[in-house]
TORMIRO-915438 format. One record per residue (C-alpha): residue in three letters; x negated, y, z. Coordinates in steps of 0.5 Angstrom, whole numbers, plus 2048, in hexadecimal, padded with zeros to 3 digits. Layout:
<atoms>
ALAXYZ;...
</atoms>
This chain:
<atoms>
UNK72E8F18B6;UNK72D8E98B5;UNK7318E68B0;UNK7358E08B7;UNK7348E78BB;UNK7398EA8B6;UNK73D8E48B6;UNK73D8E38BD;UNK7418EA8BF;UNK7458EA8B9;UNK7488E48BD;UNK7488E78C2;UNK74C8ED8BF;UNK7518E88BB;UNK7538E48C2;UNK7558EB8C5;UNK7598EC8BF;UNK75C8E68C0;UNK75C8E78C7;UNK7618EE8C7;UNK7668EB8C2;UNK7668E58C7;UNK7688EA8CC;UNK76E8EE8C7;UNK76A8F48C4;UNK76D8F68BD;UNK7688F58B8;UNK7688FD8B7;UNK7668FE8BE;UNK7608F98BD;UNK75E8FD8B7;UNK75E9048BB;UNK75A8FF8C0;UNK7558FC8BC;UNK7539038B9;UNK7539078BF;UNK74F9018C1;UNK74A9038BA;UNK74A90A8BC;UNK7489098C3;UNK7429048C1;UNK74090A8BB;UNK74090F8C0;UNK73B90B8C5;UNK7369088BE;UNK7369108BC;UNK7349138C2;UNK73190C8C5;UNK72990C8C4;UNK7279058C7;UNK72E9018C5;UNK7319068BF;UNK72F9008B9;UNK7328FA8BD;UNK7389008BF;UNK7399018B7;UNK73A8FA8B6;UNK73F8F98BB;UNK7448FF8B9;UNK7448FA8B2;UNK7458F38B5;UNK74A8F68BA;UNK74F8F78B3;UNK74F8EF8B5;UNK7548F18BA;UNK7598F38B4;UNK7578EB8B1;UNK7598E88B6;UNK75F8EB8B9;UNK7618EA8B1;UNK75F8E38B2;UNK7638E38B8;UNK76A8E68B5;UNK76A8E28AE;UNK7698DB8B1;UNK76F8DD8B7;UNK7738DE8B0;UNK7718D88AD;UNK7728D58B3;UNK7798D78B3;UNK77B8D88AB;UNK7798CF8AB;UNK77E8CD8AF;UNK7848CC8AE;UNK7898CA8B3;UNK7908CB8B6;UNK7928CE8BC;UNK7978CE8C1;UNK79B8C88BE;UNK79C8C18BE;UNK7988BE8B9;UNK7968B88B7;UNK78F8B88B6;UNK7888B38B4;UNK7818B48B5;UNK77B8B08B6;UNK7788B18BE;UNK7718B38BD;UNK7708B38C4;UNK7728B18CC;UNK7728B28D4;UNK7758AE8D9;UNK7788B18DD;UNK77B8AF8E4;UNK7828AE8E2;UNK7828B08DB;UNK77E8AF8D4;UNK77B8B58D1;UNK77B8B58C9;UNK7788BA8C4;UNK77B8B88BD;UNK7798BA8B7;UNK7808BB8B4;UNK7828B88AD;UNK7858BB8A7;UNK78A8BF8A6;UNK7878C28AD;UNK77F8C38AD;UNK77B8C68B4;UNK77A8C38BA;UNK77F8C28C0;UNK77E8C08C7;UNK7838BB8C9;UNK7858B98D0;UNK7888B18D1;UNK7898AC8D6;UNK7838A88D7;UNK7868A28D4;UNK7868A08CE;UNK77E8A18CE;UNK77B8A58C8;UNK7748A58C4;UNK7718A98C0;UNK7738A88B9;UNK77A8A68BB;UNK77F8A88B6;UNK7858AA8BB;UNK78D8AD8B9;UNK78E8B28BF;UNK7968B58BF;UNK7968BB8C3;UNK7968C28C4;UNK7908C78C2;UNK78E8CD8C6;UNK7888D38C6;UNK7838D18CB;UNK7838D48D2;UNK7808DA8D3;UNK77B8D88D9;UNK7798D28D4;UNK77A8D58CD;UNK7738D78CC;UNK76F8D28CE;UNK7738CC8CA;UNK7738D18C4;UNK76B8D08C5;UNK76D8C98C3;UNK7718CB8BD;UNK7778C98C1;UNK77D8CE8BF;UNK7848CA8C2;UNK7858C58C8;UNK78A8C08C9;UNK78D8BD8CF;UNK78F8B78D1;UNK7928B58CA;UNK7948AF8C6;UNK78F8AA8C4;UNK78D8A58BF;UNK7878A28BC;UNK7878A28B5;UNK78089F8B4;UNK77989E8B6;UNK7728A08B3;UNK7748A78AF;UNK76E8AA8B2;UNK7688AB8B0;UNK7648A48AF;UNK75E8A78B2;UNK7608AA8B8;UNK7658A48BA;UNK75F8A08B9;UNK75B8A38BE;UNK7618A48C3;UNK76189C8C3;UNK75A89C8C4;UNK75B8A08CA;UNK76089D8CC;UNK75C8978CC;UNK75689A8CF;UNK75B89C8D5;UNK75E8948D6;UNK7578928D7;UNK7568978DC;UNK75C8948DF;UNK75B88D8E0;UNK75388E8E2;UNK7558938E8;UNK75B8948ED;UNK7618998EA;UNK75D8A08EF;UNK75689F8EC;UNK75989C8E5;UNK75D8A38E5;UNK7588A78E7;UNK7538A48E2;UNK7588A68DD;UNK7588AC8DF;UNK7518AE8DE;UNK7508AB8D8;UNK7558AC8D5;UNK7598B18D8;UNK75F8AC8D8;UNK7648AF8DE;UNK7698AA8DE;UNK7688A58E3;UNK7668AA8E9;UNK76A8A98EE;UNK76F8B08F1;UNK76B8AF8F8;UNK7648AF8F4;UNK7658B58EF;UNK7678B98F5;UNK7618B88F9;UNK75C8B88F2;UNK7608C08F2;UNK75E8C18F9;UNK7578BE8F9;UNK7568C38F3;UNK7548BD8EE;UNK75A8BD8EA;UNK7548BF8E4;UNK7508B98E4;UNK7568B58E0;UNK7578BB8DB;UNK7528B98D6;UNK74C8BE8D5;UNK7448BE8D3;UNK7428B88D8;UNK7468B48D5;UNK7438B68CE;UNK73D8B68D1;UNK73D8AF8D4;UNK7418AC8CF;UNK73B8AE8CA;UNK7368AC8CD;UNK7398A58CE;UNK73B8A48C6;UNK7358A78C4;UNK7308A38C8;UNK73389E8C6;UNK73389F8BF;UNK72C8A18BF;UNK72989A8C0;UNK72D8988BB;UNK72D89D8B5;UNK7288A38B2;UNK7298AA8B5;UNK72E8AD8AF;UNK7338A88B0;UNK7328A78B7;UNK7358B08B7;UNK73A8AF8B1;UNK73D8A88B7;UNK73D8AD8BC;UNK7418B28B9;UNK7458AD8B7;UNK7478AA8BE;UNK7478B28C0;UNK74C8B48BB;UNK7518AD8BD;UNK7508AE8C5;UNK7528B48C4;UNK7588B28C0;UNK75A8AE8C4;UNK75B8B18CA;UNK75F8B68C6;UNK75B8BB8C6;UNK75B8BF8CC;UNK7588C78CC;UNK7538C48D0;UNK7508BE8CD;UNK7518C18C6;UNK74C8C78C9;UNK7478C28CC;UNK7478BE8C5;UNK7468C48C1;UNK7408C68C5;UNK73E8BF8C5;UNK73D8BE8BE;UNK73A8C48BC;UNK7348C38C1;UNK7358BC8BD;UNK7348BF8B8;UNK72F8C48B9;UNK72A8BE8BB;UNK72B8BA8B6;UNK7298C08B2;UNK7248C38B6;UNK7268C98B7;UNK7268CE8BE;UNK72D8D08C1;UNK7308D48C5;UNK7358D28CA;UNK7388DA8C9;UNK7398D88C2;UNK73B8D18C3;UNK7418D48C8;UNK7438D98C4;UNK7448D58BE;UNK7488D08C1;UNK74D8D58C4;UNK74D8D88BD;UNK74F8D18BA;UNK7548CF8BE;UNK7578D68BF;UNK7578D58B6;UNK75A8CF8B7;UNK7608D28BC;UNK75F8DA8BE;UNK7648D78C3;UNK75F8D38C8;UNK75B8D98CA;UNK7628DC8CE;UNK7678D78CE;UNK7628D18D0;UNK7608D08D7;UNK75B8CA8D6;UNK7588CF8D0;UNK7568D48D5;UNK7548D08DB;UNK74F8CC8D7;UNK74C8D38D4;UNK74C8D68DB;UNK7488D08DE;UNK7438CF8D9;UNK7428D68D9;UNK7408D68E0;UNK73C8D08E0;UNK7388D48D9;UNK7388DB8DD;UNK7398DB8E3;UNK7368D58E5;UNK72E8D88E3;UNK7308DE8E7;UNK7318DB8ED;UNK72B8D78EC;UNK7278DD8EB;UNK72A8E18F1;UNK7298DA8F6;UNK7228D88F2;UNK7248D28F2;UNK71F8CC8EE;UNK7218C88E9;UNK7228C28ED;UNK7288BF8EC;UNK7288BC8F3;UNK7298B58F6;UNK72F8B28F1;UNK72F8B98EE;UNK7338BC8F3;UNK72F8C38F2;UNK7308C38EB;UNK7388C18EC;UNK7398C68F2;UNK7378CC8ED;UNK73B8C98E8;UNK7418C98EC;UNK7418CF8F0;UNK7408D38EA;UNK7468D08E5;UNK74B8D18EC;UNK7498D88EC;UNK74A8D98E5;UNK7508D58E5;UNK7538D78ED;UNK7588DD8EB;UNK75B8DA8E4;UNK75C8D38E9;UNK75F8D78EF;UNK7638DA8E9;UNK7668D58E5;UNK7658D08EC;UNK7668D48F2;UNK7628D08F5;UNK7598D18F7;UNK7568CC8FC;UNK74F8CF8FE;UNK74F8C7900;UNK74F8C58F7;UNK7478C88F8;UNK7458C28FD;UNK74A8BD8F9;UNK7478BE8F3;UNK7408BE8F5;UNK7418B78F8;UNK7468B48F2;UNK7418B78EC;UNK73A8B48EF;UNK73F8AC8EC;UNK7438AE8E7;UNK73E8AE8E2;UNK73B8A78E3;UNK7438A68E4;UNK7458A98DD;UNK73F8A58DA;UNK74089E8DD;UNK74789F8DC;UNK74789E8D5;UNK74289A8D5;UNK7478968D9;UNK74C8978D2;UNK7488968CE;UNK74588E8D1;UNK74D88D8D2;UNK75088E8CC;UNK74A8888C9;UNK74A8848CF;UNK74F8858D6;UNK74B8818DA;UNK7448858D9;UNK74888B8DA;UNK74A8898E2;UNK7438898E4;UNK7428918E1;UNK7498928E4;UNK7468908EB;UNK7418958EA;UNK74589B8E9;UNK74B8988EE;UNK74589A8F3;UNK7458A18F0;UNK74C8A38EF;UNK74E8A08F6;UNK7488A58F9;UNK74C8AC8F4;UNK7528AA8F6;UNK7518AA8FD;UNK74E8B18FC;UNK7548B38F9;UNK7598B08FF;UNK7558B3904;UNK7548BA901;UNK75B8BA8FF;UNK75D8BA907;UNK75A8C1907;UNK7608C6908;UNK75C8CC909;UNK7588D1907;UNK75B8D3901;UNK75E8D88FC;UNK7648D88F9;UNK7658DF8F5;UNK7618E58F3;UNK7638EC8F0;UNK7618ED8E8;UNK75C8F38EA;UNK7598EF8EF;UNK7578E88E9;UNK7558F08E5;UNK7508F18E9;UNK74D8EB8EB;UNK74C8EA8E4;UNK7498EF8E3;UNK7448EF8E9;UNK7428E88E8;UNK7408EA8E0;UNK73C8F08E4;UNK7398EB8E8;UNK7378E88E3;UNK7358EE8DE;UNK7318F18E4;UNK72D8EA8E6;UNK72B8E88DE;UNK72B8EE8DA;UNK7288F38E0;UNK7218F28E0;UNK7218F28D9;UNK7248F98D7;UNK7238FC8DD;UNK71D8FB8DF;UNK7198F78D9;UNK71B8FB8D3;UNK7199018D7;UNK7219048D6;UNK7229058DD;UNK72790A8E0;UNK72390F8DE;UNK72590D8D6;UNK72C90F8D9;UNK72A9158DC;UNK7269188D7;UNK72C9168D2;UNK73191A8D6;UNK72D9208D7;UNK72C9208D0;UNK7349208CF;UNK7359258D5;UNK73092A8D1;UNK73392A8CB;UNK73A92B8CE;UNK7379318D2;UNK7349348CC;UNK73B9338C8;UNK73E9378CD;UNK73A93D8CD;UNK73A93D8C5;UNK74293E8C6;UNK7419438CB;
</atoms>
């Protein structure tokens, strides 16, 4: 087996571990799986003749199972045994906020807490006064564990206590990290530009698609983006990546050699990403993004298997908590997995050309029916609500959205040197942004035609037929028929062991 093959499953076999000990298995029970697991693929590589050798290996690389439900179990006590925090009674506690979310009669704060207390705490308060990142706050209240329902997924955030409605008072500003405070600001401004060169709904949703800030969006508006089922084109992901690199690096190009140019690039990917805090998804396609990046910068081939994988393994590493508790992490792999895998398939099925058609239509309706039927079950799971009608929708809205992303920071960037040149390139994507907008209210009238529940056997065997669907389309024609190793393989081998069964038996008798 190949040195990145080897690799390859060895990730694979340290998510699953990471998986069962997200689910609550014990760490004995993971080993007993993990060496069943072995002995399961020892057995098929020794009575295996085609596939034996690769069988071999993977009774080894499974053991990585045991790794990484290890790693799972020692970054939750890490997690735990660090923090320091007193429950169940009014304290008065200080702590830096390293994060915000409006919300509609209330602020939402994660704060960093200071000494003596040390961990990471959720706090509720009122939506006045406004706090910012880096704000040092004194809170006098009560602490308490996290509810059940919410428990695990602010733990994937590190946050282990939450508070409600407690006193406030601001201590002082600027206590963050500099260079995070930094780009905040610049994204602010970034924000403020868009602001003053468009009305408030195309200005908010310019936002949202560039920059992933929800903010402005009006109740009315996120309702209909939710129906319409394009609340995912203002979650960051690789089109904004994607846009976001050819914009910077052909600029750069024009003006610096092709090894700076990628080291700029990379940097400007590393500060998008920060500054938009991070999000699964947006981290995901960053990743991907600077090793395709980097492989051309080196001229080396690559493998969208691979790079997939390592940048699971990755973010996995960085947080074991994201592949189980966050929902923008499954989604974003979900739907790349579908436009990777299942997107060729039905290419194949429907022997469609590779032309992308009129504004890319073609190329943009496989993509998107292929990331929904991948990510339908979890989104009717998490959700409660499908829309056969989100396909149609997202058809209409992609075919602008990457001139609009790509138009929109040129806007940004031409406002923050000169406001008056911007409103020409705002005039521009006005004319876009009215268009997807429209989209959006006319499809979130649609009321019909939807799902709002499924059995957990049911999300089961779609999968797993949707996986057969895609092994019998790409792989078939080259094990069954290519190699010659046929039904017939199968049949021979079965024979052989029903012979030697039979033989055993007589000797007994």
């Amino acid at each position: 087996m190949r040195i990145y093959d080897s690799a390859f499953y060895a990730i694979i076999f340290f998510l699953a571990g990471v998986l069962l000990s997200s689910f609550g298995l014990n760490f004995l029970t993971i080993i007993l799986i993990a060496s069943l697991t072995a002995v399961l693929f020892l057995c098929g590589a020794y009575f295996g003749k085609y596939f034996g050798k690769k069988l071999f290996w993977f009774s080894g690389l499974s053991l990585f199972i045991i790794v990484g439900s290890f790693y799972y179990f020692f970054y939750q006590a890490y997690q735990i045994e660090s923090a320091k925090i007193i429950f169940n009674k009014e304290i008065v506690f200080k702590g830096v906020v390293v994060k915000t979310a409006p919300q509609s009669n209330s602020q939402k704060l994660a704060v960093e807490l200071a000494n003596p207390l040390a961990g990471k705490i959720s706090v509720q308060i009122r939506p006045f006064p406004k706090f910012n990142y880096g704000d040092l706050v004194e809170f006098k209240g009560i602490v308490k564990t996290p509810p059940s329902a919410s428990a695990a997924s602010l733990s994937k955030d590190g946050i282990l206590a939450v508070s409600e409605f407690p006193q406030t008072k601001l201590i002082a500003v600027n206590q963050g990290n500099f260079i995070k405070a930094s780009l905040l600001s610049f994204k602010g401004n970034i924000i403020k530009v868009f602001q003053k060169v468009l009305p408030g709904e195309q200005a908010a949703f310019l936002s949202g698609i560039t920059l992933g800030e929800r903010a402005e969006f009006s109740k009315e508006f996120k309702q209909q983006m939710s129906q319409s089922g394009t609340t995912h084109l203002v979650a960051l992901s690789g089109y904004n990546i994607s846009v976001l690199v050819l914009v910077v690096a052909g600029a750069l190009s024009y003006l610096f050699s092709r090894r700076i140019c990628f080291w700029l690039t990379l940097t400007v990917i590393i500060g998008f990403v920060l500054m938009t805090g991070a999000e699964a998804s947006v981290v995901r396609a960053a990743i991907m993004g600077s090793i395709v990046l980097l492989a051309s910068q080196v001229n080396r081939a690559y493998s969208f298997r691979n790079i997939i994988a390592v940048a699971a393994f990755l973010m996995v590493l960085t947080n074991p908590k994201v592949l189980v508790f966050d929902v923008g992490f499954q989604l974003s792999f979900l739907a790349l997995l579908g436009i990777v895998y299942f997107s060729p398939s039905v290419k194949k099925v429907l022997k469609l050309t590779d032309d992308p058609g009129i504004f890319s239509w073609k190329e943009n309706l496989l993509a998107t029916v292929s990331a929904q039927v991948f990510v339908a079950p979890f989104l009717i799971s998490y959700f409660g609500n499908f829309s056969f009608f989100s396909l149609v929708a997202n058809v209409l809205i992609l075919c602008a959205v990457p001139l609009t992303m790509a138009l929109g920071f040129i806007t940004a960037g031409i406002g923050l040197l000169s406001l008056n040149l911007a409103i020409i390139f705002g005039w521009l994507v006005n004319i876009l942004l009215s268009y997807e907008i429209s989209i959006i209210e006319i499809f979130g009238k649609f009321d019909f035609l939807r799902i709002s529940s499924l059995s957990v056997w049911l999300v089961i065997t779609y999968y797993i037929l949707l996986a057969g669907f895609i092994i019998y389309v790409d792989y078939y024609p080259a094990i069954f028929k290519d190699s010659g190793r046929g039904m017939e393989f199968f049949k021979n081998k079965l024979g052989k062991i029903l012979l030697s069964l039979k033989i055993a038996i007589k000797k007994k008798m």
